[in-house]
VEXPA-276742 format. One record per atom (N, C-alpha, C): y, x negated, z. Coordinates in steps of 0.1 Angstrom, whole numbers, plus 2048, in hexadecimal, padded with zeros to 3 digits. Layout:
REM VEXPA-276742
YXZ;...
//
This chain:
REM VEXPA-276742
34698D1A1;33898D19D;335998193;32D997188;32999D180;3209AB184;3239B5182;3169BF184;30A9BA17E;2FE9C2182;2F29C217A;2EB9D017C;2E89D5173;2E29E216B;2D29E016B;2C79E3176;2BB9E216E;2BB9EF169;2B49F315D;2B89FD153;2A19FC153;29CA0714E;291A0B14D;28BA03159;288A07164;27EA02171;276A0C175;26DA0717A;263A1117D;267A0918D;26DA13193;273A141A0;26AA121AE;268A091B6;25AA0C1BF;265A0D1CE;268A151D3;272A1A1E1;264A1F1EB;267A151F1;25BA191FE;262A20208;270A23208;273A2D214;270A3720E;272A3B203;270A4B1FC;262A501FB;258A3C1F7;24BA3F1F6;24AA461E5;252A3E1DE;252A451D4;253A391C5;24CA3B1BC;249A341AD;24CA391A1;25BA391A0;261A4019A;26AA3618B;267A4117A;275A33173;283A3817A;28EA2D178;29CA3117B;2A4A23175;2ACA2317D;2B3A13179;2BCA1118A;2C0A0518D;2C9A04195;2D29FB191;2DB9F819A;2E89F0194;2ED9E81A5;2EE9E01A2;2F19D41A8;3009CD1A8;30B9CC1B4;3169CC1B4;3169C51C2;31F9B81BE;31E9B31CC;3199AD1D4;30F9A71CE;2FF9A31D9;2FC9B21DD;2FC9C11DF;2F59C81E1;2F29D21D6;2E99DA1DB;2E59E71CF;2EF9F11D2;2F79F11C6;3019FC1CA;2FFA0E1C4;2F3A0F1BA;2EEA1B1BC;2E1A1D1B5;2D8A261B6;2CCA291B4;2CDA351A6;2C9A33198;2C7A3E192;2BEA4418A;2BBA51189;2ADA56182;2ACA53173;2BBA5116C;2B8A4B15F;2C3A3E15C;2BDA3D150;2CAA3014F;2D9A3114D;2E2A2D153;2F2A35156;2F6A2D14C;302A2E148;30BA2513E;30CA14146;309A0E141;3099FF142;3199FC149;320A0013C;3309FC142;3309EB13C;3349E414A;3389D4147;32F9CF14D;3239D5153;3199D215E;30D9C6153;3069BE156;3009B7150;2F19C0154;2EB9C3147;2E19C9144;2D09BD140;2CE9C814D;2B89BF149;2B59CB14A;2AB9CA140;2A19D213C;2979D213F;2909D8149;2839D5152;2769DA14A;27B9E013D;26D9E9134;2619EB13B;2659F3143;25FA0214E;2569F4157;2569E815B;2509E3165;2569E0174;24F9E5180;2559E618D;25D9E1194;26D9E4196;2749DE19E;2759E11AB;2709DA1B1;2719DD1C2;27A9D31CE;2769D81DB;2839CD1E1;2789C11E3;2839B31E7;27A9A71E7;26F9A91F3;2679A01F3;25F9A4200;267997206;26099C214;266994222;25C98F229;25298322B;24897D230;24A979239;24497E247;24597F252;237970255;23E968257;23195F262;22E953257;23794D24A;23893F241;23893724D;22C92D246;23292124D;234912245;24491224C;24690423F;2498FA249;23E8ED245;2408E024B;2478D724D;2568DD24F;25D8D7253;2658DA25F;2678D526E;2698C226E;2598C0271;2548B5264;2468AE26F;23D8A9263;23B8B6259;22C8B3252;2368B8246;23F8B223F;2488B9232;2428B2226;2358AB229;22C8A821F;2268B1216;2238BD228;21C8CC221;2268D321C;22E8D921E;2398E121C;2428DC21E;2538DD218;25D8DE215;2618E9218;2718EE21A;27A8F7219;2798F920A;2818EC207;2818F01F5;2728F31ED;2688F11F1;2578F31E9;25A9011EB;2589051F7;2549101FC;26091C1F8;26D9191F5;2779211F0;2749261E8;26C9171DA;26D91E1D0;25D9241CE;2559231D7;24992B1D2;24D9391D8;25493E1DF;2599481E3;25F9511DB;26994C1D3;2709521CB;2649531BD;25D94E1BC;2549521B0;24A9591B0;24495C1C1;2409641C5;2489721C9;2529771C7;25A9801CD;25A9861D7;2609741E0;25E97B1EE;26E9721F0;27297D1F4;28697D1F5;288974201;28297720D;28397221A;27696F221;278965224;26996122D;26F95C241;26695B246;26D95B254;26294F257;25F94A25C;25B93D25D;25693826C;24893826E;24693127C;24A928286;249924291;24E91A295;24391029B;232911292;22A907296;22D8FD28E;23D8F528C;23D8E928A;23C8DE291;2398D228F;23A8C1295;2468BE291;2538C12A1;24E8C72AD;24E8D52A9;24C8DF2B4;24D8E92B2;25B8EE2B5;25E8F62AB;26D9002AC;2719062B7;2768FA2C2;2719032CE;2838FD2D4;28C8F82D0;29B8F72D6;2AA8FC2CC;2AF8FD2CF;2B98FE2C6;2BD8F92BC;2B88E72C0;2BB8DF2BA;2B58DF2AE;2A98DF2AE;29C8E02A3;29C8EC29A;29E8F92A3;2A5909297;2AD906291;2B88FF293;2C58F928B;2C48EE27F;2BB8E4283;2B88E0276;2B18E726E;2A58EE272;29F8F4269;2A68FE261;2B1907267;2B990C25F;2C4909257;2C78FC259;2D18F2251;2C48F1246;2B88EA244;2B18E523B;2AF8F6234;2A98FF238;2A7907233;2B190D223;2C190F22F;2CA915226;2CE909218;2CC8FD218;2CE8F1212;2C58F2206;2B98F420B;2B18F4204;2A98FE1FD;2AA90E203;2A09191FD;2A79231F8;2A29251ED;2A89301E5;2A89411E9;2A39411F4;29B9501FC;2A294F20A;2A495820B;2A695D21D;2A4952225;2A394B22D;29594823B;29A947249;29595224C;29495625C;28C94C264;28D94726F;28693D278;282947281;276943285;273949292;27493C29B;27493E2A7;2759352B2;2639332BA;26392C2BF;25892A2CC;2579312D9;25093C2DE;25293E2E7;24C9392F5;24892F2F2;2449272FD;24C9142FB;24E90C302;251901301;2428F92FD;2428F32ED;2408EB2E9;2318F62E5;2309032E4;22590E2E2;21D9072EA;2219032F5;2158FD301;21390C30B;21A91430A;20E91E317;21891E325;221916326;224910337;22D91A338;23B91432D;246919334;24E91E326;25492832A;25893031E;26992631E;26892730C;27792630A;28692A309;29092430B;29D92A309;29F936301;29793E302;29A94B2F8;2A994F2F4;2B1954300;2BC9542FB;2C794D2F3;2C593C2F5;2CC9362EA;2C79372E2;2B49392DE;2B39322CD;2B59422C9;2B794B2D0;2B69522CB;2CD95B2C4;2D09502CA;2DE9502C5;2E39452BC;2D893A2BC;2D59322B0;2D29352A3;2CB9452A4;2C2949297;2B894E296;2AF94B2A1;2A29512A1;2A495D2A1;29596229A;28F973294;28C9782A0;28096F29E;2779712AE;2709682B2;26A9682BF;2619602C4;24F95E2C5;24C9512C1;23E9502C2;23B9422C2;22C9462C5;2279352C7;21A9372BC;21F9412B2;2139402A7;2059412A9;1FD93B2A5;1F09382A7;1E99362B7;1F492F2C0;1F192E2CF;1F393B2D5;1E993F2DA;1ED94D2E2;1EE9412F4;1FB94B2FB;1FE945307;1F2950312;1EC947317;1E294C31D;1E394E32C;1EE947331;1F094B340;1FB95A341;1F4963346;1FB96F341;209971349;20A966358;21796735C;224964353;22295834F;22C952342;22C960337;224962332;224968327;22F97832C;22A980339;23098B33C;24098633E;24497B347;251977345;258976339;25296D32E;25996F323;25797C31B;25298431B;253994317;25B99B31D;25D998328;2699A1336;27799A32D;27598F32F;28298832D;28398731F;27F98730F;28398B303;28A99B306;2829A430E;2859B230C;2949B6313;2959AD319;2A69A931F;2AE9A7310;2AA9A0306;2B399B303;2AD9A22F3;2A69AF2F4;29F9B32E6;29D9A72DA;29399E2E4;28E9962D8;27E99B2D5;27B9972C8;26C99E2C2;26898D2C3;2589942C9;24E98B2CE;24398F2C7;24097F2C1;2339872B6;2289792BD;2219822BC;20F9802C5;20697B2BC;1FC9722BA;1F09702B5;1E39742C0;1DC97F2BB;1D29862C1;1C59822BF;1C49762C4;1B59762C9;1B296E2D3;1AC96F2DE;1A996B2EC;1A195D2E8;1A99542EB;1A59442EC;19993F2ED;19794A2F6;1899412FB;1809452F8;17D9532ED;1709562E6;17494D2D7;17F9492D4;17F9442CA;1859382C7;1849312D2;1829262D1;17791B2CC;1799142C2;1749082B9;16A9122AD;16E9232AA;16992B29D;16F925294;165928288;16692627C;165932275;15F939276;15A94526F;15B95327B;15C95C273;15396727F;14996C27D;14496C28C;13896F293;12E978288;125976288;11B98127E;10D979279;10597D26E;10097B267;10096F25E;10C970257;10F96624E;11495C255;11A95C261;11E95126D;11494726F;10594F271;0F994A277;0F094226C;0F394C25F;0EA944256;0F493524C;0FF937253;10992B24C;10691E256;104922261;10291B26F;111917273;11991E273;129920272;12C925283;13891C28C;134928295;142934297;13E93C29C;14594C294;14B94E2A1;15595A2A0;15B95E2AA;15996C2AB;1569712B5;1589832B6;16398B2B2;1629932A8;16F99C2A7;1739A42B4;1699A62BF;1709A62C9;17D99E2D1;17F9912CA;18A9892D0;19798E2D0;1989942C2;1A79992C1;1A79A32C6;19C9AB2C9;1A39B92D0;1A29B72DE;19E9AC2E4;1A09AD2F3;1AA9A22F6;1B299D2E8;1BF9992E8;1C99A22E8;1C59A92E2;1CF9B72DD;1D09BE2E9;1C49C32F2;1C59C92FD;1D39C430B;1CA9B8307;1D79AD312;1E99AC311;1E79B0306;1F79AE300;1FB9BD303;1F09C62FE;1FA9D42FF;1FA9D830C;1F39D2319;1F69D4325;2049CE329;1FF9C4326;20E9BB328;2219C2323;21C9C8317;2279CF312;22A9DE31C;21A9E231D;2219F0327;2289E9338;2249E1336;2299DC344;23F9D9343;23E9CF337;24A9CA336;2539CF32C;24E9D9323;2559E331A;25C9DB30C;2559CE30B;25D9C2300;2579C52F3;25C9C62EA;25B9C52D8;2549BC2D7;2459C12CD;23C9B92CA;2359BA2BC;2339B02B9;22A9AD2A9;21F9A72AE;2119AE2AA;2079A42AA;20A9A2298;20698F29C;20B99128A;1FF992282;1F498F287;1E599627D;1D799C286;1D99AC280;1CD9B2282;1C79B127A;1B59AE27D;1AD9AA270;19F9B3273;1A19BA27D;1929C427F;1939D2285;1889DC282;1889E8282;18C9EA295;1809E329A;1859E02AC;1929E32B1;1989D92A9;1A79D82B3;1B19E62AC;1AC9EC2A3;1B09F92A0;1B6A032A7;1ACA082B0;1B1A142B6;1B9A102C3;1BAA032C7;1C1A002CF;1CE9FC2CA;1CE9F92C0;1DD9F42BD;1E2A072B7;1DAA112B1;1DFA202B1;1E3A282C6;1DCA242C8;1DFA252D7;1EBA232E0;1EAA162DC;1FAA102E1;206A162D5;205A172C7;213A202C4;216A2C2C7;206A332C8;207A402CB;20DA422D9;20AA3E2E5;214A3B2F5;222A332EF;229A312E6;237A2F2E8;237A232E5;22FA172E9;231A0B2EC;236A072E2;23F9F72E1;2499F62D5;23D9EB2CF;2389EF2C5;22D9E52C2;22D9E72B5;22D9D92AA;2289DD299;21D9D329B;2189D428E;2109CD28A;20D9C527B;2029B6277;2079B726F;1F59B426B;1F89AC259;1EA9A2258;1EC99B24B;1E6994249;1E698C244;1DF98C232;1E7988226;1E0990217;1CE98C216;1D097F220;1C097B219;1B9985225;1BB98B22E;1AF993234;1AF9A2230;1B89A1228;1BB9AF220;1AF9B1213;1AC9A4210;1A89A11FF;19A998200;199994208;18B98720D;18698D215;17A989218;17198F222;168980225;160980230;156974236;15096F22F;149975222;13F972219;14596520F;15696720D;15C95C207;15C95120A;15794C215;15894021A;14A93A213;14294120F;137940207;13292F20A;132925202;12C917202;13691320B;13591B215;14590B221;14E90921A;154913213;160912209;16F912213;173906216;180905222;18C90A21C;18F90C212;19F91520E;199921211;18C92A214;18B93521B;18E93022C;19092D231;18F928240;19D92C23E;19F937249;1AC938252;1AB93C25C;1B7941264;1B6943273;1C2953274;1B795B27B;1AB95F27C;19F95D271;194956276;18F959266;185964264;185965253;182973248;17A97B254;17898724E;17698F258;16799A24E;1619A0254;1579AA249;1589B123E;1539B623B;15D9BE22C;15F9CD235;1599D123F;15A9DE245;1659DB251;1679CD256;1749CD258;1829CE250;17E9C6244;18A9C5238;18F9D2239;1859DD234;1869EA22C;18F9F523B;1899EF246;18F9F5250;1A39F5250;19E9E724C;1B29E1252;1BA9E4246;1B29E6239;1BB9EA22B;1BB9FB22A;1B2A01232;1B7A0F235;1C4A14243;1C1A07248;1CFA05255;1DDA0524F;1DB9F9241;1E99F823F;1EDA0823A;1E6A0A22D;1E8A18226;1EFA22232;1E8A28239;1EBA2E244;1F5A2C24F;1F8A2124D;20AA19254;206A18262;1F9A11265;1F8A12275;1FAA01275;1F89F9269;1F89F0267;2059EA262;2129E7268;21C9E925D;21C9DF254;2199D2253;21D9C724D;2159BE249;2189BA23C;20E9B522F;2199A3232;20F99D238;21398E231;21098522E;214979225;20896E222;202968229;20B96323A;20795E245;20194D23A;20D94A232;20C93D22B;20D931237;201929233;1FC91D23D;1FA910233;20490D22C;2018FF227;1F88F322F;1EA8EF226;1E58E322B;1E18D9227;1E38CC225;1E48BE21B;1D58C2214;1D08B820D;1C08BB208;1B88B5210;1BF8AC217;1B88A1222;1B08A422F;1B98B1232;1B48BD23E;1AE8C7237;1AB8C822B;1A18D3226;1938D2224;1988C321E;18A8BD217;17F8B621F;17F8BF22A;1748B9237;1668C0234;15F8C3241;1568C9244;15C8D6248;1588E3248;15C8F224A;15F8F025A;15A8EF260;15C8ED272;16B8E5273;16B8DD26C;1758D026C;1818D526B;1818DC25A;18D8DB253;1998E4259;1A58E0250;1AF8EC258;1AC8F6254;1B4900263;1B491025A;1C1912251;1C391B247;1CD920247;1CB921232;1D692422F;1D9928222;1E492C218;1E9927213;1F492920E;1F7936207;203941208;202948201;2109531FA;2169491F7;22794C1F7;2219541EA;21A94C1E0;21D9511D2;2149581CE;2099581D5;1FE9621D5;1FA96D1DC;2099701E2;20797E1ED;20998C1E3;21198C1D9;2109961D4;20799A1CB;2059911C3;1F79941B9;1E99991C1;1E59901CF;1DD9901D9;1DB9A51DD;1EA9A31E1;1EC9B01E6;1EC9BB1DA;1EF9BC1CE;1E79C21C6;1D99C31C4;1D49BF1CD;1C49C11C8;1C29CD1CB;1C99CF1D7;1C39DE1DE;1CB9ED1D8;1D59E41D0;1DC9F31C9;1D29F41BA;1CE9E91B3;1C69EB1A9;1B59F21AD;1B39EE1B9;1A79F41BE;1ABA061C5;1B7A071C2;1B6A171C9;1B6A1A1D6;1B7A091DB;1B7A101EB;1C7A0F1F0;1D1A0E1E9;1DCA121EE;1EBA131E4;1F6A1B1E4;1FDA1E1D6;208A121D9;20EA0E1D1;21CA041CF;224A071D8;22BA151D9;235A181E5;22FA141F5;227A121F4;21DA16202;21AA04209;2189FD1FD;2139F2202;2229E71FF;22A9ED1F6;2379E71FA;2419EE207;23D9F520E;2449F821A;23B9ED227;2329EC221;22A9DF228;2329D0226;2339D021C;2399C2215;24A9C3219;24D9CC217;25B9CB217;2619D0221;2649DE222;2679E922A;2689E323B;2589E623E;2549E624C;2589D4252;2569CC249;2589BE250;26B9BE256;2749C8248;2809C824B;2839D225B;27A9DA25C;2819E3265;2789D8273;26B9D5272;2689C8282;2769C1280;27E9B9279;2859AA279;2979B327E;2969C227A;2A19CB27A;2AB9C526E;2A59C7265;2AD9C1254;2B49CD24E;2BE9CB244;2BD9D223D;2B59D622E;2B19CA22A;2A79C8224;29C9D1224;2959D3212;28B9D4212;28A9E520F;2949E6209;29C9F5209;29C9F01F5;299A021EC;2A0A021DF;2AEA0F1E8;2B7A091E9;2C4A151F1;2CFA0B1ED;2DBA151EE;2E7A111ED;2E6A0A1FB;2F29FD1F8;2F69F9203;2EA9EC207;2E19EA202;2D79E3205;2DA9D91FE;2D89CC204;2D69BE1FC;2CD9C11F1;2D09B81E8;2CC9B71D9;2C29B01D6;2B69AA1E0;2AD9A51E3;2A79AC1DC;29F9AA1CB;2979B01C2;28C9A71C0;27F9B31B7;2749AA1B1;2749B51A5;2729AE19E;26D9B118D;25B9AF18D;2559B618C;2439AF18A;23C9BD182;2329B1179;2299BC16F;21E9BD179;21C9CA181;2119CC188;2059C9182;2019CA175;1F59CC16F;1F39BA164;2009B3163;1F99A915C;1EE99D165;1EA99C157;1DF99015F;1E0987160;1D997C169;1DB96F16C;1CD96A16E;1CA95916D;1C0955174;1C794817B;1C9949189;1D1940191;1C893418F;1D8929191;1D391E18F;1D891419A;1CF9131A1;1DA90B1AD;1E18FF1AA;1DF8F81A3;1E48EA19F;1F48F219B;1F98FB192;20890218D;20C90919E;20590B1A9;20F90F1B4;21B9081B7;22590B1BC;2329041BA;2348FC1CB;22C9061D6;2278FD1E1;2238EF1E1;2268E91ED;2238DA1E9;2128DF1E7;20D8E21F3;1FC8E11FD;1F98EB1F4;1EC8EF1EC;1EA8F51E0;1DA8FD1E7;1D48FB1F5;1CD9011FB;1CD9141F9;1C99171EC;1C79261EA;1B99291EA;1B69301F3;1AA9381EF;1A693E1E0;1B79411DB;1B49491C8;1B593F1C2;1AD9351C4;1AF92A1B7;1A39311AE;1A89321A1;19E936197;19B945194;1A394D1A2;19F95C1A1;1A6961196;1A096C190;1A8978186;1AF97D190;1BE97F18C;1C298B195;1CB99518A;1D199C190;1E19A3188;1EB9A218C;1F79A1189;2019A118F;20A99718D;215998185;21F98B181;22C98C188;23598618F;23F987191;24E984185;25398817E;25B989173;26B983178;26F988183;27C982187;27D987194;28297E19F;2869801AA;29797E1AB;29C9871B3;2AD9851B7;2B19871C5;2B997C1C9;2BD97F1DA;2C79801D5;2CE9871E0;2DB98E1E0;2E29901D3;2DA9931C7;2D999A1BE;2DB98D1B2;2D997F1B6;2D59761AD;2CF9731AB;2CC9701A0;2B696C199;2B795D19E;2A895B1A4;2A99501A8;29E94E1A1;29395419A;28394F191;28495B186;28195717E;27E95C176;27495816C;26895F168;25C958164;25B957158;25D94C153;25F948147;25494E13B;
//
């Protein structure tokens, strides 16, 4: 294999926390060293990054691609390549499929289709319940010698706490990560919106941001009880705050994550019953936003992800109560997630240890690292060029963006796994 020389980069290393020019060089599918100026080339093949950011790829915790069931919405191969053109190296992938990813047999094709077909990483998570029904937890230990990351039932939180404490006891047997959706069923069940003002004058009906934090409560009891590795995968309010600082501060093994559009949207977007704003949890206040985007900064929050939800037009194009939740967002996580570094409320090193870093150290990767010895998992992107998204050019099948039509910044220029370019933007 050929070396590769990036030669002028403006360096973004979230372990160092540091935004620095240098060059690195690439040997082997890994980064075999880090330097402050540009070293002799040698026989290495040389790119010129003309001082724009090379960082490690990101790793998107919680994709979901519809396949086996609904591969109308999503593809392995759609979703590979909107991945790679979003520079996102590895995505890990839900298991709320028809059926759900809940046997061996079904993680196995999925990761037969996956490798076949995606140009990027993809980690499967498993089901932690049989069929994300609530009853009876699944074979953890095979799917989890099949492949599985970790376990979840996504969007279903399991509401009988006996099942739920068993399969926490029993992942923590076998150090599997259990990732949680935090909000209590039953205040939020058949919401559309949340609870407020604009809830009442849309005639929308809303859910209390109290839901997730008396979901969050429930989980972190459960965790001091059974001592098991946990992800809630989206905090989206000031509320569940001090309790989710509470539980790391006592020891408990707990991260956390959320999602780009509650990072960058707030409730007001939903504006005319606009349904590509509908997702789940849905948008949240701007004094919640501003709460959870001073979380990330602050690293109580570790992890930035699209929480991409492909959905046909057919399930969008209803009435606001009706339509699905969800939103696609392989190729719009990073532009998205620059909003907040162009607004000042957080620096490049800081919000790629969110993107990159922290998702590697929950999945225990090596990834997500600029260090010797690290996979070659790169992004090339002009932080500052502009764009006006167009959703019809998304490379997704399901084209359900909230940024259709938005200005943003942020271009992705070339992505490489294991140190081969797989996009590069023409």
């Amino acid at each position: 294999m050929t070396d590769t020389l990036f030669i002028n980069a403006r360096l973004i290393d979230p372990v160092a926390l540091t935004d620095t020019l240098g060059a690195l060089l690439v040997r082997g599918g890994k980064i075999a060293e880090v330097f402050d100026t540009n070293p002799n080339a040698g026989d290495a093949q040389v790119i010129d990054c003309g001082g724009k950011c090379l960082a490690p790829g990101i790793i998107d915790i919680g994709v979901k691609v519809s396949e086996p069931g609904e591969r109308h919405k999503e593809s392995f191969r759609s979703a590979g390549r909107a991945a790679a053109a979003g520079g996102v190296t590895t995505i890990v992938t839900r298991p709320d499929t028809l059926p759900a990813i809940d046997t061996p047999e079904t993680l196995e094709f999925v990761e037969r289709r996956a490798q076949a077909d995606a140009p990027v990483h993809v980690l499967p998570m498993a089901a932690l319940t049989k069929g994300r029904e609530g009853r009876e937890m699944t074979e953890i230990g095979f799917l989890q010698d099949a492949g599985a990351v970790a376990f979840s039932d996504a969007d279903r939180v399991v509401t009988d706490t006996k099942v739920f404490s068993r399969a926490l006891t029993y992942a923590r047997s076998l150090d599997a990560l259990v990732i949680g959706h935090t909000q209590d069923p039953g205040l939020s069940k058949g919401a559309a919106v949340t609870s407020g003002k604009f809830a009442s004058l849309r005639g929308l009906p809303g859910v209390t941001p109290m839901a997730e934090r008396m979901a969050l409560d429930r989980d972190i009891a459960l965790l001091e009880m059974t001592g098991a590795r946990y992800h809630a995968s989206q905090i989206t309010t000031a509320r569940a705050l001090p309790a989710l600082e509470r539980a790391k501060r006592n020891g408990l093994n707990i991260t956390a994550g959320v999602g780009v559009h509650h990072l960058t949207l707030n409730e007001m977007d939903v504006a005319d019953y606009r349904t590509f704003f509908k997702v789940k949890p849905p948008l949240r206040s701007e004094d919640d936003r501003v709460a959870v985007v001073q979380a990330v900064a602050d690293g109580l929050i570790d992890v930035i992800s699209s929480m991409h939800t492909p959905q046909d037009e057919e399930s969008k194009r209803l009435p606001f109560e009706e339509a699905a939740s969800g939103a696609v967002g392989l190729e719009t996580l990073l532009p998205a997630a620059l909003r907040l570094y162009h607004a000042e409320m957080i620096d490049l090193p800081r919000l790629f240890r969110a993107l990159t870093l922290n998702p590697a150290r929950v999945l225990g990767l090596e990834a997500g690292r600029l260090q010797a010895g690290a996979p070659a998992d790169l992004i090339l992107f002009d932080p500052d060029a502009p764009l006006q998204l167009d959703r019809s050019q998304l490379l997704s099948k399901s084209k359900n963006t909230p940024f259709d039509g938005a200005r943003m910044q942020g271009k992705v220029l070339g992505t490489w796994v294991d140190g081969d370019r797989i996009w590069e933007n023409a």
